[in-house]
N, C-alpha and C positions, 0 to 999 in steps of 0.2 A: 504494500500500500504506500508505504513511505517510501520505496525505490521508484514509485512508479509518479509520484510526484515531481521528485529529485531530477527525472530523465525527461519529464517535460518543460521544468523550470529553464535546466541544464540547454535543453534546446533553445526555446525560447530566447535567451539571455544570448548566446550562440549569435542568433538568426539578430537580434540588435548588432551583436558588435560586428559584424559584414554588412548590415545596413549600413554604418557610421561607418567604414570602411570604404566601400564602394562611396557612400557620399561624400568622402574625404577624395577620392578620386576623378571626381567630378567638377574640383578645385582647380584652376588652373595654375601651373608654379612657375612660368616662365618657359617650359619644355613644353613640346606641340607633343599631345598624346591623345587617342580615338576615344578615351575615356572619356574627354570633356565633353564630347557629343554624345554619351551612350543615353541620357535622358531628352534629347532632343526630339519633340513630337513636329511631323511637317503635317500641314495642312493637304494631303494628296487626294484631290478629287471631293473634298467637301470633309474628307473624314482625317483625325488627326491620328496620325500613323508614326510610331517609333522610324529614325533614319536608318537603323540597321535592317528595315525590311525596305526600302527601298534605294540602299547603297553601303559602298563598302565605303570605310575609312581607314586609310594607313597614313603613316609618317613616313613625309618627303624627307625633311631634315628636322632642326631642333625646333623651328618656328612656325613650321608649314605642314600641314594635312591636307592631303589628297584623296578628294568624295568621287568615287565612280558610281554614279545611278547606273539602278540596273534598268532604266526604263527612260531614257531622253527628256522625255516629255516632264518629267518631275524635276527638272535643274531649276527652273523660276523658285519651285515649291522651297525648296531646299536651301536657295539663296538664300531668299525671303526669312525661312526659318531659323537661319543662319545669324543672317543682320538683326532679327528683331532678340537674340536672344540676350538677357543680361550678361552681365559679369564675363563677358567674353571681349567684347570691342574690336572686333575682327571685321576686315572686309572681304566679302569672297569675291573670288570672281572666274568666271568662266569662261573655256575655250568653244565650247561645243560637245566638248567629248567628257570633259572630267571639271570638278571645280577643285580650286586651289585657295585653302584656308592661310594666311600670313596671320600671324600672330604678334600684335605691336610689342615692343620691350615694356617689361611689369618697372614700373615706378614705385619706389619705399614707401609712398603713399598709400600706392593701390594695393600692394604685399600684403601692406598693414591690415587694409582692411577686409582680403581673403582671409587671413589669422581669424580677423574676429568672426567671418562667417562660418570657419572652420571648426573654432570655438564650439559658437553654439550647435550646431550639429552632433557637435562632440557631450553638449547638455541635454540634446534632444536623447542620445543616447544613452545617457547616464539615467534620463527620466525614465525610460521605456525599461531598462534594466532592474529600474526601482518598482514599477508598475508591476511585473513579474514579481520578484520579490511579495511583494504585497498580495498578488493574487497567490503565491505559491503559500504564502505564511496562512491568507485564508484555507485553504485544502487543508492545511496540516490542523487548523484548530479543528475544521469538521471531524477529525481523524481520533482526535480524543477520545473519545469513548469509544474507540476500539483499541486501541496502543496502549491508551494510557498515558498521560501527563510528563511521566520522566521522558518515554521518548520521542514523546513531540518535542521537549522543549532540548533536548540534543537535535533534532534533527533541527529547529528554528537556531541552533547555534550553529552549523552544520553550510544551512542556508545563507546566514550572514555570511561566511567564510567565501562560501560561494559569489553570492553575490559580491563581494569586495576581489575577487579573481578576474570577474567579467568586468568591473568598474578600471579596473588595473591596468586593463587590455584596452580600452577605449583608450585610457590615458597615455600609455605608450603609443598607440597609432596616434594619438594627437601629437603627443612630443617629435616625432617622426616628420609628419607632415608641418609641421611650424615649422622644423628647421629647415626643411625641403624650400618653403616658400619665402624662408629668409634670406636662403642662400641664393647670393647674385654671382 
């Protein structure tokens, strides 16, 4: 009963710190990487459609990504979806055949203020870890009158323990990416 808690929490807690992970890599740090697009929705044909189902993104060099649509007709879509996106400030532009993302140089300013979006992502995480936590500590009181009292309250020490692992893991991927986006 209490393993089977443990391995759901255990997941849960998991599946945040690869959210905040993956969201951390959606950060731009100066380096052109396919990541920064993987949330990109284009507007293709009325319906808003992830860019990885309708092109490929690789890195040209350190500042430039190169978009092959698998379908012509979706280059405008793609621009479009391009230019209007935040925290990007890129401009694309097209030959015909492929678009070519340049990526302007990051200013101490604008670093700075990836940090703090990074940040909070890194609190969105923390929060969602804690949420678990709290759903996981309600399970175990339900559990009481079947275990009994001493070991619910090992497994809610057990829990913390837990929870302060997965909190640790965020904070390390944060420390990670800070310095990433520090470094010029």
């Amino acid at each position: 009963m209490i393993e089977e808690v443990f391995v759901d929490v255990k997941d849960r807690m998991a599946k945040a710190v690869e959210a905040a992970k993956e969201g951390f890599a959606t950060v731009r740090t100066g380096r052109a990487n396919p990541a920064l697009l993987q949330n990109l929705q284009v507007d293709y044909y009325g319906t808003p459609t992830p860019l990885a189902q309708l092109a490929s993104v690789q890195n040209q060099d350190a500042r430039s990504l190169i978009i092959t649509p698998y379908d012509k007709g979706a280059m405008k879509a793609i621009e479009q979806a391009i230019r209007d996106m935040p925290n990007l400030g890129a401009n694309p532009s097209n030959d015909g055949n492929v678009i070519r993302v340049s990526l302007p140089e990051l200013t101490e300013e604008r670093r700075r203020e990836f940090v703090k979006i990074v940040k909070a992502r890194a609190e969105d995480a923390r929060v969602a870890i804690r949420n678990v936590r709290r759903s996981g500590k309600d399970d175990l009181d339900v559990l009481k009158s079947e275990v009994g009292e001493d070991e619910v309250a090992r497994a809610e020490k057990e829990l913390e323990s837990v929870t302060k692992q997965f909190i640790d893991q965020v904070d390390d991927a944060l420390k990670r990416k800070e310095a990433e986006l520090l470094e010029v």
